[in-house]
N, C-alpha and C positions, 0 to 999 in steps of 0.2 A: 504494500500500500504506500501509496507517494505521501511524502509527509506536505503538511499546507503550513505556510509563513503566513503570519501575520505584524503585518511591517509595522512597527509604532515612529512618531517623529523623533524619539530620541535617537537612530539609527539601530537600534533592539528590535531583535525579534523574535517570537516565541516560536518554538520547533516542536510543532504537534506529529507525535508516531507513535510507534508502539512502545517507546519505550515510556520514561518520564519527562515531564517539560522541561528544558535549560534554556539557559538565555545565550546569546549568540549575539556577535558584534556586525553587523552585513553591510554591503554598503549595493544600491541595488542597482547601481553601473556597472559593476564589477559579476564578469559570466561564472559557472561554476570552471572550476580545470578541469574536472575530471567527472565522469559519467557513476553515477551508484555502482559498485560492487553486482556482479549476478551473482547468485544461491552456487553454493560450491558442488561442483560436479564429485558424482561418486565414484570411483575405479570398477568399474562392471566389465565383464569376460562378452567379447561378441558373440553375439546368439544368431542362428537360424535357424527357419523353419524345413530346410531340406534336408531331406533323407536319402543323400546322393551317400553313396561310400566313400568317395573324394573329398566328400567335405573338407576343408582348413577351418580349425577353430584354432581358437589361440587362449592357454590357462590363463589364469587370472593368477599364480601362482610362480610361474619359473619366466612367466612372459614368453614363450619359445611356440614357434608355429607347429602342431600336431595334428597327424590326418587321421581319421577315422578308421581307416585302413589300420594302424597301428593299434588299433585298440581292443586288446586281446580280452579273452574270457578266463575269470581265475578259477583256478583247479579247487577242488572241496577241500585240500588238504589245506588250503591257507584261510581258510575259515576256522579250523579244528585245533584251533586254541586257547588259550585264556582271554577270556574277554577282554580284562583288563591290558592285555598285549594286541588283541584282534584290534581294539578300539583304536590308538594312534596309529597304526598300519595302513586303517580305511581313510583315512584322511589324504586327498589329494584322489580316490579314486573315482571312477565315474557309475552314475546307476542310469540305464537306458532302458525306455520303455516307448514301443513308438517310433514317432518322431522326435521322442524328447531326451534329452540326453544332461544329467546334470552333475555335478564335481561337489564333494562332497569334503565341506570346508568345515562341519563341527560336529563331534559326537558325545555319545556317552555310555560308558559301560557298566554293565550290571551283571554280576556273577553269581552263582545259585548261593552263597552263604550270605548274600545282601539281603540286609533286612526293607529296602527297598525293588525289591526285583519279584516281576510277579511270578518265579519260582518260587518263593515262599511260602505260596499257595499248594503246592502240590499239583500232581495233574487232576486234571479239570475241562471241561471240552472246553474251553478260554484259553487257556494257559497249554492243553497239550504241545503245540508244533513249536514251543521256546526248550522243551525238554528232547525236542529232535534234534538228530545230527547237525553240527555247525556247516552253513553255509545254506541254508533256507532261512526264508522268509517269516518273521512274527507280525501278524500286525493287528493293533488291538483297535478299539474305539473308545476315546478319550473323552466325557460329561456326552457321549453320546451323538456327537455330530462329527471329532476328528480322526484320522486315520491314521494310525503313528504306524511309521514302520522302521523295526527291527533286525534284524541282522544275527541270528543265529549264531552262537559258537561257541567252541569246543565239542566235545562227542556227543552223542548220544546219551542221554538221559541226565546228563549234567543239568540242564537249565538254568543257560546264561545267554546274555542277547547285549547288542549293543545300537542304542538310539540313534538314528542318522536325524539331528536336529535341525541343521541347517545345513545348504546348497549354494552354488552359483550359479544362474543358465549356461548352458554351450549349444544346445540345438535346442531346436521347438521353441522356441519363444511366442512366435504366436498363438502356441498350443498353449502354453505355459500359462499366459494374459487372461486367456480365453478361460479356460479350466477354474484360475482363480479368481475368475470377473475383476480383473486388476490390470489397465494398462499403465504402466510403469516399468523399467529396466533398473529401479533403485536397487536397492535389499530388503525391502520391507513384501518384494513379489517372492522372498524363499526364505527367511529368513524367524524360521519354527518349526517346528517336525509335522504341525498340523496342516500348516503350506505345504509341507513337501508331497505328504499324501496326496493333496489336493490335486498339486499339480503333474504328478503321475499318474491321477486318476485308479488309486487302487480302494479297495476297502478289504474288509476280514477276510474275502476268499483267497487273497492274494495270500493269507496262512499257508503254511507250508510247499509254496513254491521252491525249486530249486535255483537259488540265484546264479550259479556257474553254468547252468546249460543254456544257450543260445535261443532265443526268442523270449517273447513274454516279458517280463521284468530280469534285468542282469548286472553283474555287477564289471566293472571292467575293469583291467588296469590302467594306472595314473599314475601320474609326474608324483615321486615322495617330496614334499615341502621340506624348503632347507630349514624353517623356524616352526615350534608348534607355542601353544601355550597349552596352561591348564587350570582348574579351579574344580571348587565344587560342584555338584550335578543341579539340577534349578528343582523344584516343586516337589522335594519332597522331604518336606517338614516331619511327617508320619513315621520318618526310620528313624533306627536309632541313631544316636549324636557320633557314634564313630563312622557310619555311613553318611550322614545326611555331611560333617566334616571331610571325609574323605575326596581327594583331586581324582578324582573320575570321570573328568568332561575334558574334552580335548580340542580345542580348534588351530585351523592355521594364522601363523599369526600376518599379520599385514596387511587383511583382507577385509573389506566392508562386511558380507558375508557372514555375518554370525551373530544370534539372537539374542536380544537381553536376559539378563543382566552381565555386560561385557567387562563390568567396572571388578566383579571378582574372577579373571582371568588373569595370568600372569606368567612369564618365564619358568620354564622347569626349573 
């Protein structure tokens, strides 16, 4: 909003905006130098909506041009470990569904002796497909309208998963907009695990999918980030104080890209 002058004879003039009123010496022969500041641009990964295999996108991460053609499917065996170790691995890699394809810039891991993990439930037709084999799909629904998805890992019958909370686009974008009734390219179009659903278009069936075999939803490999951060995990008050304490959330660091609260994230 343009701010309005109101000139008085003393050469004073009052400076109505958003902020509080100050007084200001003007003189009103005198042009401005310089033109208002624009709204500061965000660093965002260029996105498309084709599904050519030649694609060039380019990370938001190492900055290096990558084709689509390079972007391989990972094997079960690198799902089938500690979550706790699965969880900063995932970071930097891609999840494709579609035409949409996104890079996965924050998570968070949850291992079967967390008192925040809904293994702690036991099996339950809810909770069975997080006590499957690591490298399938969990995905639950959150106050009943989001679709978090999960990440599978370590072996079988363990039950431990690790949240993919936040994204950056690479492909689909105007899948992306569309899905989340949101035209924008900020971070605030991926930037919660409940966007991300959204904008994959999955819901609970997508439960124990296999994320390494080729179609459907998949996990790919990606550029490892030269810097991570960490902190604690967000919303869950309910565990106990050595979990709801413990740095179990992981994002890259550098990157617009990753959901509140960013102010308890920090250098290993």
């Amino acid at each position: 909003m343009k701010r309005k002058q109101k000139v008085k004879r003393s050469g004073k003039a009052t400076i109505v905006g958003d902020e509080k009123p100050v007084n200001a010496v003007v003189n009103p022969k005198l042009k401005p130098k310089s033109k208002p500041k624009t709204q500061k641009k965000y660093q965002s990964t260029p996105c498309s909506s084709s599904t050519s295999s030649s694609l060039i996108i380019n990370t938001n991460i190492l900055n290096k041009p990558i084709s689509t053609k390079m972007m391989t499917t990972l094997s079960p065996d690198f799902f089938r470990i500690d979550a706790l170790e699965l969880a900063p691995k995932l970071l930097g890699k891609y999840l494709r569904k579609d035409d949409v394809v996104l890079q996965i810039t924050e998570v968070e891991a949850y291992r079967s002796s967390d008192s925040a993990c809904h293994g702690r439930f036991g099996i339950t037709p809810r909770t069975a497909p997080i006590f499957g084999p690591g490298g399938h799909a969990y995905v639950y629904l959150c106050y009943g309208l989001h679709s978090m998805l999960n990440i599978v890992a370590d072996r079988e019958g363990v039950g431990a998963a690790v949240l993919v909370r936040s994204c950056s686009p690479v492909g689909g974008l105007e899948t992306i907009q569309q899905r989340r009734g949101l035209i924008t390219e900020k971070p605030v179009l991926l930037t919660g695990p409940g966007k991300i659903g959204q904008a994959l278009a999955i819901s609970t069936e997508w439960s124990n999918h296999p994320l390494f075999e080729p179609g459907g939803l998949e996990v790919l490999d990606g550029p490892e980030p030269e810097k991570i951060l960490i902190g604690p995990r967000v919303g869950i008050d309910y565990a106990l104080p050595e979990h709801v304490n413990a740095l179990w959330r992981f994002a890259i660091a550098g990157t617009w890209w990753i959901s509140a609260p960013k102010n308890t994230l920090r250098p290993p």
